[in-house]
N, C-alpha and C positions, 0 to 999 in steps of 0.2 A: 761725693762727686765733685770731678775739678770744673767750677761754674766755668771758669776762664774759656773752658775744651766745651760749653753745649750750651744751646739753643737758650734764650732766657723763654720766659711764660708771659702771657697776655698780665696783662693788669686789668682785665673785664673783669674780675672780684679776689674781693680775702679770700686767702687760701690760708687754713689754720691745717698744720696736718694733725688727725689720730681725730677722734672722739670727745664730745664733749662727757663731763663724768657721771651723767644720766644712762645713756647706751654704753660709757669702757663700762657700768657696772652691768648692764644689761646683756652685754654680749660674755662678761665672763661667768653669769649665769648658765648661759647656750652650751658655753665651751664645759661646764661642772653639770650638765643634765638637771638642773634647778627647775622645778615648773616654778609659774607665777602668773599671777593674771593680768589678763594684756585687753586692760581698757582703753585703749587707743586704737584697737584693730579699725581697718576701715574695708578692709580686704574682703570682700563679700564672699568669694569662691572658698575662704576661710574659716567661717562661722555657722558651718553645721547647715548648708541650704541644701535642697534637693533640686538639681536639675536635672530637665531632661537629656540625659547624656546624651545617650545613644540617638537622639532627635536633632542635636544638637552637631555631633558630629556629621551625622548622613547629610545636614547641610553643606558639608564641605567637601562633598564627591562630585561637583557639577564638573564632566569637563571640558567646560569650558576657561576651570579654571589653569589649564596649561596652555592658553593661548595671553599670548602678549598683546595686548590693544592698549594701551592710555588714553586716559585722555584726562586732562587738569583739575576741569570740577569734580571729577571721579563719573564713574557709571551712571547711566541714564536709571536704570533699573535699581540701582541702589536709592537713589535721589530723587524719586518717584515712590521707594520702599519711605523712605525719612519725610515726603511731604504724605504721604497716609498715616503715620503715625499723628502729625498734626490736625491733621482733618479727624481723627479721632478724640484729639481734644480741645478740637472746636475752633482750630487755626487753620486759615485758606494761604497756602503760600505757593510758590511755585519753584517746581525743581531746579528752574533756568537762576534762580536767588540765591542754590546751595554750592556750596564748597565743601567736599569731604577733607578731613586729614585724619592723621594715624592715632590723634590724642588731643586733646584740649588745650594741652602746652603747647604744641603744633600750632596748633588754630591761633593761638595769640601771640604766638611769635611771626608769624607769617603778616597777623594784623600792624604790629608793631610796626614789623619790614616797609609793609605799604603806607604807615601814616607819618613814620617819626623818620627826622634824620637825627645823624648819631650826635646826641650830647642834649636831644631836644627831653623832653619830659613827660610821662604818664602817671596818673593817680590815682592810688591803690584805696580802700575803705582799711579802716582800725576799727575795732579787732577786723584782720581777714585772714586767709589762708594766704602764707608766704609766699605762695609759691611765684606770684608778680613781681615779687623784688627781683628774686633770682632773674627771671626770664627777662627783667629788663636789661639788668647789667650784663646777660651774655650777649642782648642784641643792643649794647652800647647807648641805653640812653638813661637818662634818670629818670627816676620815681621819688616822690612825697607820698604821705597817707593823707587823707580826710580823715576827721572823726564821724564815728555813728555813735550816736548819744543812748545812753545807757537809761536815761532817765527819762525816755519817752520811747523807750520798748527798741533801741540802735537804731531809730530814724535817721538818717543823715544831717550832719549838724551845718547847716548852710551858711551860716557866718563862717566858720570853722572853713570850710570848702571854697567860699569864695577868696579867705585870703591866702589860697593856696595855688590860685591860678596864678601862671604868668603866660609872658606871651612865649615861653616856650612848651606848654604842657597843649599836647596833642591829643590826648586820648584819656577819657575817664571810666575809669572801669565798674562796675557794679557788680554785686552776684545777689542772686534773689533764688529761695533762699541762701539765705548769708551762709558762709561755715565761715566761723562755727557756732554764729549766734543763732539760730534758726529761723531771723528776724524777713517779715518779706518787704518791698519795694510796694510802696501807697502810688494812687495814681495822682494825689498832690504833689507828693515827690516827684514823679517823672513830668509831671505840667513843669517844675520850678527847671528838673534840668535839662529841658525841652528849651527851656528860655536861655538858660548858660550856654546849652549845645549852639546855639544859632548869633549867640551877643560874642562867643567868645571866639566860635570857628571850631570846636571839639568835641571829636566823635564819642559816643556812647559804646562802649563793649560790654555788654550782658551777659553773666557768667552765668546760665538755667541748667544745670546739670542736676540738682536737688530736685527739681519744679515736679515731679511724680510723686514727691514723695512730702507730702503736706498734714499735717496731724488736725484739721481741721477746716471745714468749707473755710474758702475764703472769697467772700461776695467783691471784692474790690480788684478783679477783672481787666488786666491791661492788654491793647495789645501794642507788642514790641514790636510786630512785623510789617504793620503797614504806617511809618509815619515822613512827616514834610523833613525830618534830621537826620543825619546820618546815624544810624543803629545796626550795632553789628552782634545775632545774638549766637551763642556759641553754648553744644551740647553734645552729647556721647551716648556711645552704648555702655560706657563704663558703671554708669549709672543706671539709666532707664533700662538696661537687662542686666546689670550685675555680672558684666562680662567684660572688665577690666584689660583680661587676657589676647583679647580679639582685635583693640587697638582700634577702634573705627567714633571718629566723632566728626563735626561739620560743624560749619559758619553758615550764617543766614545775614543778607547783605540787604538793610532795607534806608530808605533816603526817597529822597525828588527820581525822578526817571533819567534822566538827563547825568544828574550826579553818580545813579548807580549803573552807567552805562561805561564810563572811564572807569569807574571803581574796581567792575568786574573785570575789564580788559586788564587792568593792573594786577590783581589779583591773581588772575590767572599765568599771566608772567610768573608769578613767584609760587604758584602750585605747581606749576609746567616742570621748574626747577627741582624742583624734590620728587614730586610724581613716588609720592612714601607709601599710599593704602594699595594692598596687596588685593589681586582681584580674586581670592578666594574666599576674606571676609566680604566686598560687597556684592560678590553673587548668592553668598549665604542671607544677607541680611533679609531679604522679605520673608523666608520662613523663619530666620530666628526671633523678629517682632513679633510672629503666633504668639509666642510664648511669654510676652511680655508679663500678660496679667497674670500668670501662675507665679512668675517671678518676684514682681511685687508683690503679690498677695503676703507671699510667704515674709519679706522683708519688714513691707506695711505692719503687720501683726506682729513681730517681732517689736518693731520700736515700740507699738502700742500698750505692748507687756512690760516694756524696759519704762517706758514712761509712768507706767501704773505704780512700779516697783520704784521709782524715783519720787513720784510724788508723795508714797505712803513714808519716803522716806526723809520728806524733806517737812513732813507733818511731825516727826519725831522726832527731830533735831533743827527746830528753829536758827539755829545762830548758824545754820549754812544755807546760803542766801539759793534759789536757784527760780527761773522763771522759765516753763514750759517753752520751748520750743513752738514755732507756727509752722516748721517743716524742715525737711534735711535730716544726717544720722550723726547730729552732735547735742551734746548739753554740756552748757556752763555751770559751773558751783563756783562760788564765792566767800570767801569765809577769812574773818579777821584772823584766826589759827594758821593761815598758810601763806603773808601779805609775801613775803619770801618762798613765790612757787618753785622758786628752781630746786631749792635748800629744800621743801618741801618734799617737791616729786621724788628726789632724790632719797629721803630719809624713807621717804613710802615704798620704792622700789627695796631699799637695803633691811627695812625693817619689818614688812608686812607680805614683801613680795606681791604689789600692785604696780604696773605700768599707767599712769597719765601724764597725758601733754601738761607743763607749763603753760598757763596763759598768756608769758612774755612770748613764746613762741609764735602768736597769733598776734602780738601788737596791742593787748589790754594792759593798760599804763601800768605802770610802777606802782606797787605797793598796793593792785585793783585785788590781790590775794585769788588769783581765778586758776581755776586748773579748767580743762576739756576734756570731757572722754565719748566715748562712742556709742549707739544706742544701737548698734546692732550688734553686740556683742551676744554670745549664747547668753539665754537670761537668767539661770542659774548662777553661772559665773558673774553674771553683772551684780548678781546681789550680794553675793559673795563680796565680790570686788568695795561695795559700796559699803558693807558691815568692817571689813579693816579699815577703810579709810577713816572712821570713826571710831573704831580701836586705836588709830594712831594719833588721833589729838590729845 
């Protein structure tokens, strides 16, 4: 194409075209009907669950859903469905707090919009889920990582964090549980960044999309929704019912009264603008929470067998390092045999016909030898999966 004759492209990010040589080899699998086992699923709707279809759809014959109304925080009834869920787990919040959007990227692209201007800075956690990077650079600002220390279970490395601040980083993000370390957020931790949030002027964004899905009590109890800093906590159905498909997640806006009284009127500017959640998912949503705990039930047990199945297997192969997860549907392995994950993932795809994340992918340092795979995967298949990977060293 003659550049001269069209449009140039934004420079908001690299654009490499084609595939890196993990997926060209995975997709020319697809194209040759190759099965393989795909320890990286995350797709819930994919991995053998049972829902209640038919209960599921009859939620989405209300009609009311052919009437046009908006309105920016989304539905009163929706948002009244999402502060019951809370009060079910022991969180008092109020619907007047909530923001619906269509996805969780949503939600923090919107937060973005209302806190940063373009060129200013937000800070991601290492290891985390990328997906931060990306969303900053299409909404024009920059990102650094913190670390989370590996040597005291990925607590946040607070020396590490503080010299990462500057006066242009607006917003720090958290996710508790972490993906893909499982690791959760101490209430020492949120005291120390309760004290940065207010010395530095930077909001807190709390990524709880995991938080149902916990592999063990955990007595250390915070609450994110009622504090004197600005905290902004952001969740989904993608998660809490394994309905990915449906598109419905929300922001929770908590601060001083005063602070979150401009917050919201701002916010709602920039929801008004997109007006994205469709009023067929939130007139559905109060009956599709019925069904929450049959959904987790089934997930819950799931990781709990993959976990069983992990740890018997990480008793018979010492030299691959792995530490249980505290909640979420990931697990780390580590192992001097793979300090090269990419070269790694790759040979295991080509030679075993196994799919795993690289651990550079998530931002585990150079040469950490970390792959991630999934713990909702069918649990046969997971064993499977876990017995070549050991065939392949």
């Amino acid at each position: 194409m003659d550049s001269e004759n069209t449009p140039r492209f934004s420079d908001r990010f690299e654009f490499v075209p084609g595939e890196n040589d993990l997926y060209s080899l995975l997709e020319s699998f697809k194209k040759s009907g190759q099965d393989w086992i795909d320890l990286t699923i995350s797709n819930p709707t994919k991995v053998g669950l049972v829902y209640p279809r038919e209960a599921i759809l009859h939620s989405f014959q209300n009609p009311q859903s052919m009437e046009y109304d908006p309105d920016p925080k989304g539905t009163l009834i929706a948002r009244k469905s999402v502060t019951n869920y809370y009060k079910e787990r022991g969180n008092t919040i109020s619907e007047e707090d909530l923001f619906l959007t269509s996805s969780s990227s949503e939600a923090y692209s919107y937060l973005i919009k209302l806190l940063c201007n373009p060129g200013e800075e937000v800070l991601i956690p290492s290891p985390g889920y990328p997906l931060f990077e990306f969303l900053s650079l299409l909404d024009g600002v920059e990102f650094n990582s913190y670390k989370l220390n590996q040597d005291s279970y990925w607590k946040i490395d607070f020396e590490d964090l503080h010299s990462k601040i500057t006066n242009k980083t607006k917003i720090l993000f958290l996710v508790s549980p972490n993906n893909p370390t499982g690791s959760l957020l101490t209430s020492e931790e949120f005291e120390k960044l309760k004290v940065i949030s207010k010395n530095k002027k930077i909001a807190l964004v709390l990524d709880e999309v995991f938080s149902d899905y916990l592999h063990e009590e955990n007595p250390d109890k915070i609450d994110f929704f009622h504090t004197d800093i600005p905290v902004f906590v952001v969740n989904g159905i993608s998660k809490i019912l394994a309905l990915p498909q449906m598109k419905l997640s929300w922001i929770h806006v908590g601060g001083t009264t005063n602070w979150k009284k401009e917050c919201k009127e701002r916010l709602e500017i920039i929801a008004d603008t997109y007006l994205s959640v469709g009023a067929p998912i939130q007139l559905a949503l109060p009956e599709l929470f019925q069904w929450r705990n049959m959904i987790q039930g089934q997930i819950l047990r799931r990781i709990s067998r993959n976990l069983q199945v992990l740890e018997s297997f990480h008793s018979s192969h010492p030299g691959i390092h792995y530490t249980s997860p505290k909640g979420g549907w990931y697990a780390v392995l580590q192992s001097p045999s793979w300090l090269n994950d990419e070269e790694f993932s790759f040979k295991l795809l080509e030679k075993e016909k196994v799919l795993v994340h690289p651990g550079s992918m998530f931002g585990f340092e150079e040469n950490s030898g970390s792959i991630v795979i999934s713990l909702i995967s069918e649990t046969e298949l997971f064993q499977s999966g876990l017995e070549r990977i050991v065939a392949h060293l």
